[in-house]
N, C-alpha and C positions, 0 to 999 in steps of 0.2 A: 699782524693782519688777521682780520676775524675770515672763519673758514664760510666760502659760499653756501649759503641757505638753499637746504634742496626743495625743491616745489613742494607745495601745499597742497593738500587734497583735494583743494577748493581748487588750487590754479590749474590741478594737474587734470582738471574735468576736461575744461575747454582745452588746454593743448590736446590731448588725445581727440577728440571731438573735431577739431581742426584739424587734424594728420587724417582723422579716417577719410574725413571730407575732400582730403587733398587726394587722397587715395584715390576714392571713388571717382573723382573727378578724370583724373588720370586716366584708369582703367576703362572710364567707358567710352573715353574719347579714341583711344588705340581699339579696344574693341568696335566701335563705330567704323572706323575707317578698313579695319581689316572684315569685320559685316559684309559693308559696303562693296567689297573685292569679291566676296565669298558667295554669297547668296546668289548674283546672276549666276556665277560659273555655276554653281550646285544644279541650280534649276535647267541650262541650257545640258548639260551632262546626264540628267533625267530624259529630257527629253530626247536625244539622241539615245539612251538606253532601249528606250520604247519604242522606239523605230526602228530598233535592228540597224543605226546607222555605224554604229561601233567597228562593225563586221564590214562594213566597204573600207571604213577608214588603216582598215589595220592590212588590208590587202597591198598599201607600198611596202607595208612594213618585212613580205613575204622573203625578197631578194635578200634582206640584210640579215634576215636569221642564219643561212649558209655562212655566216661569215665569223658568224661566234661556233658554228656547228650547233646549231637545234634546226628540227623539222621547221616546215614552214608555219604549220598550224602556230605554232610557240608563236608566231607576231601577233596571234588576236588576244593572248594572254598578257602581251606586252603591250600590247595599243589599250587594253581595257584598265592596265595600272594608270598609266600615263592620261586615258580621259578622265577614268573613274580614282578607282583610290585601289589600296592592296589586298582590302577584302574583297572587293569583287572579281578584282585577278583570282585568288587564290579560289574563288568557287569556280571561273572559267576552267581551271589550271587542272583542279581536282577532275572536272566535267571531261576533259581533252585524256588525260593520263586515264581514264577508264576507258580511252573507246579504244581498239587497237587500229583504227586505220588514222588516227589523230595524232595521239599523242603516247600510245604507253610506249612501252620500253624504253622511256628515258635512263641515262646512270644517272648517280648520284652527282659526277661532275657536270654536264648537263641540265641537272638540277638546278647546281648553285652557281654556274652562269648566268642561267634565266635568273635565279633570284637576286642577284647583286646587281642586274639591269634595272629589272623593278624597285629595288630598295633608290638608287642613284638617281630614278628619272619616274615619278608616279605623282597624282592628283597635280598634274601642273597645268589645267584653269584653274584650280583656284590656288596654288601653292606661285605662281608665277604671277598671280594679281598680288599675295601677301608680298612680293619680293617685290614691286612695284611700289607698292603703298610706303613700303623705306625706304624706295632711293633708288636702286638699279631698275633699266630697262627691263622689261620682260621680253624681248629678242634676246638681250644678250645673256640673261639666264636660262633661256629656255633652250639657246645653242649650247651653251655652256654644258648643262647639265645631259640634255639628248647624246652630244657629242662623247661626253667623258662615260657614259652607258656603254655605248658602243667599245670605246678604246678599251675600258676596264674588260667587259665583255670578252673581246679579243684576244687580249692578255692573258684573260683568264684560262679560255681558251687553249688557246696555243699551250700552256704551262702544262694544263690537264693531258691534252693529246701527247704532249712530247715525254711526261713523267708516267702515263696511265696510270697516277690517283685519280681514287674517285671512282674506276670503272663499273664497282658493281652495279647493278639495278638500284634506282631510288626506290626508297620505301617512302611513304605520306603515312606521314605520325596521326595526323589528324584532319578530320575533313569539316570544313565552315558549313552550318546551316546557313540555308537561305533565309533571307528577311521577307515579309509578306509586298508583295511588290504594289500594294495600293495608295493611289496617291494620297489620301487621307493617313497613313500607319507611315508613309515614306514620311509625311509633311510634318508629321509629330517627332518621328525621327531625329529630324533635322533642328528642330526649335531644341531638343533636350540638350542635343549637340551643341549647339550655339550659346544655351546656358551654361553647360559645362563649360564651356570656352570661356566664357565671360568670369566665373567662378575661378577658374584656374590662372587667368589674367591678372585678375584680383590677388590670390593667394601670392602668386610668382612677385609682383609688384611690391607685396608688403614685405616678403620674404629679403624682396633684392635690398631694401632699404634698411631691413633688421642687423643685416649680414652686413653692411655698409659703418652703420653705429658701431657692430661690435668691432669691425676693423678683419672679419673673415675675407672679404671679399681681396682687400690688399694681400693677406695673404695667399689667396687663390690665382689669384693677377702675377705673384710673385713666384708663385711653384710652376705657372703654366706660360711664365713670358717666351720661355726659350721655344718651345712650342706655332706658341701662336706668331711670333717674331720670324718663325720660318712660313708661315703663309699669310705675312702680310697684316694683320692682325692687333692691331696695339692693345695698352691696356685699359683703354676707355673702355674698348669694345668688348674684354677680356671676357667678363664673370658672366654676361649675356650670350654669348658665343656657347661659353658651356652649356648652360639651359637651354637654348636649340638643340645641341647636340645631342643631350638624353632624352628631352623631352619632345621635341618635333620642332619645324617651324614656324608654325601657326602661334606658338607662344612664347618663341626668340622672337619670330617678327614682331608681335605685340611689343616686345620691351624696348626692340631699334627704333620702332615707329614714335614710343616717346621719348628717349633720349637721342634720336637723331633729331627731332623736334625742336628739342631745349638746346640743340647746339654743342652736345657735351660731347658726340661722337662726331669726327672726321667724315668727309666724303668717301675716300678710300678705305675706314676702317668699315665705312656701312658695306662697301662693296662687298671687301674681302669676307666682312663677318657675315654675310646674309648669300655668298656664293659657297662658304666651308657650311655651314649648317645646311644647303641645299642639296648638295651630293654628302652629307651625312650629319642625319639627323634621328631621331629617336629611336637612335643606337639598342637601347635596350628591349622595347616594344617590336616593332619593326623585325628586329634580327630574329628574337621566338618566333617570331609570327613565320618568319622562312625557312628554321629551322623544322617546323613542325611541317612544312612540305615535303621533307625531306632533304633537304640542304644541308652544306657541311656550314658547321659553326665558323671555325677557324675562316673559311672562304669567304663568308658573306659579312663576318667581324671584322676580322684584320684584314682581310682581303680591302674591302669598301674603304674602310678607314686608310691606309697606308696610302692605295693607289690616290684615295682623295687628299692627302697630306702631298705626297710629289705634285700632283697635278696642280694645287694652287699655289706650291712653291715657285715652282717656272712659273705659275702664269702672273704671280706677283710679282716677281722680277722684272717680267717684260712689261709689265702694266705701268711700275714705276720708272719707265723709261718716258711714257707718255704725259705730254704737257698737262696740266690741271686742265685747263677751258678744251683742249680735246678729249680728255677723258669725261669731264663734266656732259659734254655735247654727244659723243658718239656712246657712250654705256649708262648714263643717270640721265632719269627723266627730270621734264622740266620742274626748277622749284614750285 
């Protein structure tokens, strides 16, 4: 039997020419939809910055600080992760830890309380539209995630009090400049963002498909099954799961948004994979970003990751107790 003829230079134009195409295609249509999520939330988040409306909102948040043990102030640093994103927490965070009737004298365990709240539960208008745009509710992620802030928090808590790690003084390794606050430098801002998103969409996409040919991905699916199998997780969902997890949400949901699309990913694998990437997600970014507030590594890494590995364990257990058309009905929005 004569050995198959490999493509021709001629044929091999138009196949590539047609994969970019297919690419592109792809890419901009999950970018579009995740856009579409992102952009009101940006602009309505702006616009409550500029009003100082931040600061009323984070005032229920006062009572629940006593309960991780931070001063009360600590809920305007956690109400501005949660509307805004983690840079803006951390210029509130630095602004509070220099006043002495605000924030300083925090320890270092107090530190990394507050920051493995903010890592678990932060930019969710627009992180809880991306989680929409794949499949789950945005109630039921945004309990999800507020909730496991809180428990993590407590835990964490409790641990620090009862061991007094941690007790020194926090040091802040390094302090964020501010961005010029005009809406024209904000608005440019935001488009470069949005390009880079789009670029990185792109990149993530060719990459998942590259990794697919060569047959990495099955192997990645097969080192990490036992893993993901304890939260729920299959291997549809596998190799994309990890890419949220290092790199953020914003560019896991991108990749669920078109393989839950194409039918390739489960109802329940979208849940599970787009609730683990939401209470921990760009592990690596993220975790420096906390660290250099002062936070202990070990706390805000393993801490985050662990409590979020138990936490979807049980709650995929109890989930898979629920019927399909009830789970479809009360936590996934309509097709």
């Amino acid at each position: 039997m004569p050995a198959p003829e490999s493509p021709s230079p001629r044929g091999l134009g138009p196949l590539l020419a047609a994969e970019a195409s297919s690419l592109l295609r792809d890419a901009s249509a999950s970018s579009w939809l995740l856009f579409k999520a992102m952009i009101p939330a940006v602009i309505v988040v702006k616009v409550l910055q500029e009003l100082d409306l931040i600061v009323l909102l984070a005032r229920p948040l006062e009572p629940l600080m006593a309960l991780v043990g931070l001063p009360a102030s600590m809920g305007l640093v956690w109400a501005t992760a949660m509307l805004n994103n983690i840079y803006a927490a951390m210029v509130v965070f630095v602004s509070l830890a220099s006043d002495p009737s605000l924030g300083a004298g925090l320890s270092q365990a107090q530190a990394t309380v507050l920051c493995v709240m903010m890592l678990i539960a932060h930019s969710l208008p627009v992180e809880l539209k991306v989680a929409r745009q794949c499949g789950p509710t945005m109630l039921s992620q945004g309990v999800i995630r507020v909730g496991a802030a809180m428990l993590c928090g407590m835990a964490m808590h409790w641990c620090y009090a009862a061991s007094g790690w941690l007790s020194q003084p926090n040091a802040i390794l390094f302090t964020p400049g501010r961005r010029p606050d005009g809406w024209g430098q904000w608005a440019w801002d935001q488009t470069l963002n949005l390009l880079a998103i789009f670029a990185v969409i792109v990149a993530l996409m060719a990459l998942m498909r590259l990794l697919k040919v060569l047959r990495v991905t099955d192997l990645l699916v097969r080192l990490l099954a036992p893993l993901l199998r304890l939260v729920g997780v299959g291997r549809d969902a596998a190799a994309i799961t990890v890419v949220g997890l290092a790199l953020g949400l914003t560019y896991g949901g991108g990749l669920i948004i078109n393989e839950s699309r194409s039918g390739r990913i489960g109802m329940r694998d979208v849940f599970n994979s787009v609730t683990f990437m939401g209470l921990t997600h760009a592990l690596i970014e993220d975790t420096l970003l906390m660290v250099m507030l002062g936070a202990d590594f070990q706390g805000v890494f393993w801490g985050r990751l662990l409590f979020s590995l138990a936490l979807l364990a049980v709650l995929a257990r109890m989930l898979a107790r629920m019927p399909d058309h009830v789970f479809a009905r009360r936590l996934m929005r309509p097709a």
